[in-house]
C-alpha positions in Angstrom: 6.1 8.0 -3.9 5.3 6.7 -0.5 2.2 4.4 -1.7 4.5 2.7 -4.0 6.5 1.8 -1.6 4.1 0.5 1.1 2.5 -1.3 -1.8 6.1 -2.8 -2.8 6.6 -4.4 0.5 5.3 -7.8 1.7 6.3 -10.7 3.9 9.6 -12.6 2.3 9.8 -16.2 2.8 12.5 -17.1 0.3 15.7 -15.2 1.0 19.2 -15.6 -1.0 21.4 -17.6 1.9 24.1 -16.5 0.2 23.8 -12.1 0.7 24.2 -10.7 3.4 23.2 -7.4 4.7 25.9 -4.5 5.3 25.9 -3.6 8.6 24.8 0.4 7.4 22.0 -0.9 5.8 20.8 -2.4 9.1 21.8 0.6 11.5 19.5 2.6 8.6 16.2 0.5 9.4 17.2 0.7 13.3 17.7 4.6 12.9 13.9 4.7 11.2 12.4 2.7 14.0 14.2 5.0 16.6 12.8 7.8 14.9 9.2 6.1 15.3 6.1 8.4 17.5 5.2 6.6 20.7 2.7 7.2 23.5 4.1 10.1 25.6 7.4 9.8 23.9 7.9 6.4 25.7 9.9 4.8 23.2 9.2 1.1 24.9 11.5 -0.7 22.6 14.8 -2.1 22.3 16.3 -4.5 19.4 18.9 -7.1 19.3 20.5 -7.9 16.3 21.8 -11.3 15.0 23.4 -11.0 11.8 25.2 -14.6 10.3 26.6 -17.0 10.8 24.4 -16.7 14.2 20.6 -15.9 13.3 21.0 -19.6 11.4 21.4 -20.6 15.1 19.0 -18.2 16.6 16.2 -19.4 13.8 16.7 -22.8 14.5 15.8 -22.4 18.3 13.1 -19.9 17.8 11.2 -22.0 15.1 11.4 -25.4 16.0 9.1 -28.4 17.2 5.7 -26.1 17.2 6.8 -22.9 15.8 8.5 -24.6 12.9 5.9 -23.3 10.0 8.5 -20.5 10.5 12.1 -22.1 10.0 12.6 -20.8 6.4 14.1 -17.4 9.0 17.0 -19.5 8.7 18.2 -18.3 5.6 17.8 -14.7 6.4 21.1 -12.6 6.9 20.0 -11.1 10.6 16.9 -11.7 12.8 15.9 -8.8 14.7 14.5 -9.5 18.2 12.0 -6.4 19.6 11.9 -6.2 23.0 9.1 -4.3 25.3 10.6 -1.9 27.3 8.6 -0.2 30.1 6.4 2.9 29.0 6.5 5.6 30.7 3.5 6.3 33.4 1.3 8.4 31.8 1.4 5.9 29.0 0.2 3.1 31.2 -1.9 5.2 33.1 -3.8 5.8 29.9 -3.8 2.9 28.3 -4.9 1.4 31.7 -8.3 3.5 31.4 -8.6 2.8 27.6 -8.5 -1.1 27.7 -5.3 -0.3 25.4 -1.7 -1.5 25.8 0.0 1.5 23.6 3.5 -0.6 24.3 2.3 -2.4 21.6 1.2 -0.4 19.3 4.3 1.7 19.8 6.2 -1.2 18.8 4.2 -1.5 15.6 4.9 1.5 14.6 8.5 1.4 14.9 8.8 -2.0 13.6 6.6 -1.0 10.3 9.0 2.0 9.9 11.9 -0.8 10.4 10.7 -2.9 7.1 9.4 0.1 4.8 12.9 1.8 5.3 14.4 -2.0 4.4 11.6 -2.1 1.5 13.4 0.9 0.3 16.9 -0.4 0.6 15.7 -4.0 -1.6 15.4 -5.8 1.8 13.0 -8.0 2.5 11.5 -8.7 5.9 8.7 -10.9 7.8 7.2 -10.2 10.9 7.1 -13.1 13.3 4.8 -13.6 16.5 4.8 -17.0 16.8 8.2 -18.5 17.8 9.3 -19.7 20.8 10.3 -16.5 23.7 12.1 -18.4 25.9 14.7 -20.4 23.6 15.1 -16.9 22.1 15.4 -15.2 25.7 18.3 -17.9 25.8 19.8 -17.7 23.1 20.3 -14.0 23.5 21.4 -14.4 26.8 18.4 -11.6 27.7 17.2 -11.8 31.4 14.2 -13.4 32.5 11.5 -10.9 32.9 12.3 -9.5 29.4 9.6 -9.9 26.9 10.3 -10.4 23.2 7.0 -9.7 21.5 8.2 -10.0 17.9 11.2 -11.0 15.6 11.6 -9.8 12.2 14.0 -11.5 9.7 15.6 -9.4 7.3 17.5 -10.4 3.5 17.9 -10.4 0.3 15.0 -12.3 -1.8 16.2 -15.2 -3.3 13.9 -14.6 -6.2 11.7 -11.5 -7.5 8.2 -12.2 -6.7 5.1 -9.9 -7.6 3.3 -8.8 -4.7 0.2 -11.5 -4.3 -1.8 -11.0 -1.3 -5.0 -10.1 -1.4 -6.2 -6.9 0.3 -10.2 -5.6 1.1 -11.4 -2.4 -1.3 -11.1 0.9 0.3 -14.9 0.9 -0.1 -14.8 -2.2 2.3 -13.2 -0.7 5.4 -13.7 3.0 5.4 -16.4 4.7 5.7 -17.0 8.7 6.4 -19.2 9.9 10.0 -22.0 12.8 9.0 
């Protein structure tokens, strides 16, 4: 069942160094954020992968000095980079008179269908906004103007760990218009 497998999933923090992920596997969770809807069909996303020995690297220049509450990434078999990629007009157009960047959202989506079908495959994932864009601009040898708004780290858990975070009731954040 689908609930079972969003409730499954959380952020990993402890992955096994010593797995790595089969390059299927990851080509799987790239083919379900392809398959991600998007404002006007823009599809404003592109991913670079870094599988080991270089994510280590990559998670070492992405996490340090400030960033480096995140540096446990450097166990993870690959690092995914998400890039922004330009919408198409109507999509700006509207999200211009909305207040609403749908880019962004756009990208969510496709990066929450990236971890569930990773969930699904016994991968574990964390999303990561706060890292350092231009070491990883660098490091990826990605022009100057492009604009990495996320990296998720993907890999094996180190150790099984019951799902622990807290979430509001139902009763707390929906309510029904009459």
């Amino acid at each position: 069942m689908f609930l079972d497998l969003v409730k499954s999933r959380n952020s990993l923090r402890k992955y096994d160094p010593e797995r790595s992920i089969s390059r299927s596997d990851i080509e799987l969770c790239l083919e379900a954020a392809r398959l991600a809807p998007s404002a006007c069909n823009s599809q404003p996303w592109s991913f670079v992968v870094s599988e080991k020995p270089e994510c280590r690297e990559l998670a070492q220049r992405a996490f340090s000095g400030m960033y480096s509450m995140n540096a446990f990434a450097a166990d993870a078999s690959a690092i995914v980079a998400v890039i922004t990629e330009k919408s198409r007009f109507a999509a700006k157009v509207g999200g211009f008179f909305r207040g609403t960047q749908f880019s962004l959202i756009d990208i969510g989506i496709a990066c929450e269908h990236l971890v569930l079908q990773a969930a699904e495959l016994g991968i574990g994932s964390c999303y990561f906004g706060w890292f350092d864009e231009r070491a990883v601009r660098k490091a990826l040898k990605l022009p100057k103007g492009a604009k990495v708004d996320l990296l998720i780290s993907l890999g094996y858990p180190a150790e099984f760990r019951e799902k622990n975070s807290s979430r509001k009731q139902l009763d707390e954040i929906r309510r029904y218009f009459r």
